[in-house]
C-alpha positions in Angstrom: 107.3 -259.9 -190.3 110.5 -258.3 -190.3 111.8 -254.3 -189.9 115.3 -252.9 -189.3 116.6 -256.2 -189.5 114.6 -257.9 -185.8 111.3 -260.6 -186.8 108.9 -260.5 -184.2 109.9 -263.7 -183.0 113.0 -261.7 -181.3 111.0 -258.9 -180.6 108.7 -260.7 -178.3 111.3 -263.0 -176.8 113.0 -259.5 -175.9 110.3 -257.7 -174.6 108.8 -260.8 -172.8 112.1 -261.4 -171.0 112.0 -257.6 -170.5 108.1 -258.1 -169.2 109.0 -260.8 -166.4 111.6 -258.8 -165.0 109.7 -255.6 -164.4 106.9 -257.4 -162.7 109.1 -258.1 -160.0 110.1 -254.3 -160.1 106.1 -253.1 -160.1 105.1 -255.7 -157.5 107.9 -254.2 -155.1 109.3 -250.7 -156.2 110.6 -249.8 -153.0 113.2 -252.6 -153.7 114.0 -251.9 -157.0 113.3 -248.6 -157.5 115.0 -247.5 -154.2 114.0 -245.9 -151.1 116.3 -244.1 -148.8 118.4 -246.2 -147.0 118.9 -244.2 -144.0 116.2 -241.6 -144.0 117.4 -239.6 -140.9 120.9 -238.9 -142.5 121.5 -235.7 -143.8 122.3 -235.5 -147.4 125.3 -234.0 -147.9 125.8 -233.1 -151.8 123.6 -230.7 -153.8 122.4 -233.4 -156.2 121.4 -235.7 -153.4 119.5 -232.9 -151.6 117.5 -231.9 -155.4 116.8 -235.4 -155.5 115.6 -236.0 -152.2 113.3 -232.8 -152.5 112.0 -233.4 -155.8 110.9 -237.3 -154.4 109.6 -236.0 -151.0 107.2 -233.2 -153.1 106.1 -236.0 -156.3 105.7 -239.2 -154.3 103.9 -238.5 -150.9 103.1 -241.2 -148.5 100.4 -243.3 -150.3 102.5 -246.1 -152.3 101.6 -249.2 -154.2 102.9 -250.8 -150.7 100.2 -248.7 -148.7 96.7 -250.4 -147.6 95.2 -247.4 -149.1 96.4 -247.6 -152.5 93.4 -249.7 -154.1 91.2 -246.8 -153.1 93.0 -244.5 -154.9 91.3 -243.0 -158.3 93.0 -244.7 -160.9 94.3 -241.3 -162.8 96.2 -240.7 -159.4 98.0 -244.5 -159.1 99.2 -243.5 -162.6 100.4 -240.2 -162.0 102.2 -242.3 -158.9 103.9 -244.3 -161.2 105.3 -241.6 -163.7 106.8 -239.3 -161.1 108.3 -242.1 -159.4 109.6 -243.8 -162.5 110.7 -240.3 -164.1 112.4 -239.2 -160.8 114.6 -242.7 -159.9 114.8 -244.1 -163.7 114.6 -241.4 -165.8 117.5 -239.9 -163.9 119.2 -243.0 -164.2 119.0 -243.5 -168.0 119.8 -239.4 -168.4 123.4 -240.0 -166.0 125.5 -241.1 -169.5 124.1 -237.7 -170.5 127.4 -236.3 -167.9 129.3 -236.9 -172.1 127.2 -234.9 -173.5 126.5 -235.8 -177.4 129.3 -238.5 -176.6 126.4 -240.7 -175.0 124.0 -240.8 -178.3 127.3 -243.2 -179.4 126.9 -245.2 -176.6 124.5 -248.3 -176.6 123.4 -248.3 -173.4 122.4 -244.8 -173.6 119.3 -245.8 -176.1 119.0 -249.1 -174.4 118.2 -247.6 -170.7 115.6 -245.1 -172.0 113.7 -247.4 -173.9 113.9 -249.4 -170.3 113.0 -246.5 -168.4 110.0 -245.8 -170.8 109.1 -249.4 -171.1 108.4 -249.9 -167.0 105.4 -246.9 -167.5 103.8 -248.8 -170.6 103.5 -251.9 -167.9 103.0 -250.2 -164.8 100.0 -247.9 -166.4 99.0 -252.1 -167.7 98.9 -253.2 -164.5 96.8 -250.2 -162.7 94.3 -250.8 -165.7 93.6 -254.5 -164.5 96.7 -256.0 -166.8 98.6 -257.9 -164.4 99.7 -260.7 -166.5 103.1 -259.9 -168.2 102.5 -261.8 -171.4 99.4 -259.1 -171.8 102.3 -256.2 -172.0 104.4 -257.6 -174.2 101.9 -256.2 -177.5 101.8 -252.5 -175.5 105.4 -252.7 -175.2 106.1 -253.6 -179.0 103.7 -250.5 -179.8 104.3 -248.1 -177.7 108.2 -248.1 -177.6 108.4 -249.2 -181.2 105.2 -248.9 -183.3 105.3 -252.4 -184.1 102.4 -255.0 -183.9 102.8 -258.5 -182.9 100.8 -261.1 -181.9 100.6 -262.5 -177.3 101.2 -265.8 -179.1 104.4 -265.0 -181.1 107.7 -266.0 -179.5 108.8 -267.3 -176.1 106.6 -267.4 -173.0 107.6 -265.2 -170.3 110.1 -266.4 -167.7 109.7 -267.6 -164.4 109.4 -265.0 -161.4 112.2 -267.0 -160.1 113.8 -266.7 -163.2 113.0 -263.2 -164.0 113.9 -262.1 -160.3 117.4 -263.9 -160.8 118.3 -262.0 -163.9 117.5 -258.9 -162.0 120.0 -259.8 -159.4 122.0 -260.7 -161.6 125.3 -258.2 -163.6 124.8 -255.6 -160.9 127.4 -252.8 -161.8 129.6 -251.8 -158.9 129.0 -248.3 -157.6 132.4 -248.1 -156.0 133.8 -248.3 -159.2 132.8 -245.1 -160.8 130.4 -244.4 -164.0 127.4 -243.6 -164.2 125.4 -245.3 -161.5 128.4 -243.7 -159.2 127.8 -240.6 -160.5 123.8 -240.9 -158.7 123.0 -239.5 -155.1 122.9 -242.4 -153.4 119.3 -242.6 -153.2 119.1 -243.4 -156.9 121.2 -246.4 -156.7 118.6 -248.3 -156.5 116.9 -247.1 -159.8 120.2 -247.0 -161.6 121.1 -250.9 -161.1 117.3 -252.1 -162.0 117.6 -249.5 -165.3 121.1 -251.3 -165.7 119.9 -254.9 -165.8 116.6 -254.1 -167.9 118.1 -252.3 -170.4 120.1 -256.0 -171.1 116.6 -257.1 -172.5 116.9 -254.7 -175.3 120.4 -256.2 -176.6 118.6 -257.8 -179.7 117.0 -255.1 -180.0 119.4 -252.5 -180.6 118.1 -251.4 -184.6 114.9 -250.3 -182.8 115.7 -248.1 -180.2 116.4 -244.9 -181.8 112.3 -245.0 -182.6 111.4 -245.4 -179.2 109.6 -242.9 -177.3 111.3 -239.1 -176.6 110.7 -235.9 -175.0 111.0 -232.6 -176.7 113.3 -231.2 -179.4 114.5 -228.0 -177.0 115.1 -231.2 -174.2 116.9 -233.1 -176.8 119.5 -230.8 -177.5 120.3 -229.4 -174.1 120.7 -233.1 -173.6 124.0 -232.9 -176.2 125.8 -230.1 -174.2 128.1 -232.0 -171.7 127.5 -231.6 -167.9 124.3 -229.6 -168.1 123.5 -232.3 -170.9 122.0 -234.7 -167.7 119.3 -231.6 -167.0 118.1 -231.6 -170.6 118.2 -236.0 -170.7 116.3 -236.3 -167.7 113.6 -233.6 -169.1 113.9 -236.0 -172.3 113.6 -239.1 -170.9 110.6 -237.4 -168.1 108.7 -236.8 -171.9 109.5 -240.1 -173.3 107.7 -241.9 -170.1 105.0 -239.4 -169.8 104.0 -240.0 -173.7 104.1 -243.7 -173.0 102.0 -243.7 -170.5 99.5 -241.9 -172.2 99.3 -243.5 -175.0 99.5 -247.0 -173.2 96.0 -245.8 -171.5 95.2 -244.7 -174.7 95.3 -248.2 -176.8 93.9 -250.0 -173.2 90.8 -247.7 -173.7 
């Protein structure tokens, strides 16, 4: 089969690609997804001190790194994972969003919100007993794109050794401006994982604009420059929010 010009063969090879890297990122987030590097210093910009707010009230103290995570009801491991994935990679894919309507012209815009989006399809997977990457790859393929494919179809699923490598690997320098600059600090983390994610979708580019989105009044606040990161990140918080539902919808 073949739509917008990508066969399922390069679908899956994309999204399994995509798959071994974020179960590196699922099986660690405080890695990847960023925790404060120096917790007792005092942040000093307004957007640091929103951000640090906003994770101290959404994430609490019970992560998927706690002993007492198993025992928590499932609903509540999954509400875990969308704050936490809205507040570090949400933000991360809405920074372009600084341009204004500039960033729907960009790429990597559509590319890090489908990545952003895609990490809740696996991480609501993997709560519901889905550990195995390959066994994402068909959510991913419907969720962020409506498409239907086969486990079977395409590439297997790299290596963790592989997979963690190409995380590591293309890390955009924060020194040097743009947009993971632009992020408090605490965010960093969030920003370079998004970054080197979002490379998995580079086949993939004629399917992006049906992925996942938030609402139509987010949507256009997102066009307005400057304030347009507000209305991206409220756009990209929907996008992962609807994901996630319907991922525990099609697992039910």
């Amino acid at each position: 089969m073949k739509t917008h010009g990508v066969t399922d063969e390069t679908l899956v090879r994309s999204l399994s690609v995509y798959a071994g890297m974020v179960s590196k990122v699922v099986a660690d987030p405080e890695q990847w997804l960023g925790v404060d590097e120096d917790p007792d210093t005092e942040p000093t910009s307004l957007p640091q001190r929103a951000l640090d707010a906003i994770k101290d009230h959404t994430l609490g103290t019970v992560t998927p790194a706690s002993g007492d995570w198993a025992a928590q009801p499932l609903q509540q491991r999954i509400d875990w994972w969308v704050d936490r994935i809205a507040v570090g990679a949400g933000l991360a894919a809405a920074a372009p969003r600084l341009a204004g309507a500039l960033a729907d012209r960009l790429p990597l815009q559509a590319a890090l919100g489908a990545a952003a989006t895609g990490l809740a399809v696996c991480a609501v997977a993997r709560e519901h007993g889905l550990t195995e990457p390959g066994d994402w790859v068909p959510l991913l393929a419907k969720v962020l794109f409506d498409r239907e494919v086969a486990p079977a179809v395409g590439t297997p699923v790299p290596a963790a050794e592989d997979a963690e490598q190409a995380l590591r690997a293309g890390e955009p320098d924060e020194d040097r401006g743009g947009p993971v600059a632009a992020l408090a600090r605490g965010a960093q983390h969030s920003a370079r994982t998004l970054w080197r994610l979002a490379g998995a979708f580079r086949d993939l580019q004629h399917l992006l604009d049906d992925r996942p989105r938030g609402g139509i009044l987010a949507r256009g606040l997102a066009k307005v420059p400057v304030v347009g990161v507000a209305g991206g990140w409220l756009d990209e918080r929907g996008a992962i929010r609807k994901a996630a539902k319907e991922t525990a919808g099609l697992i039910a």
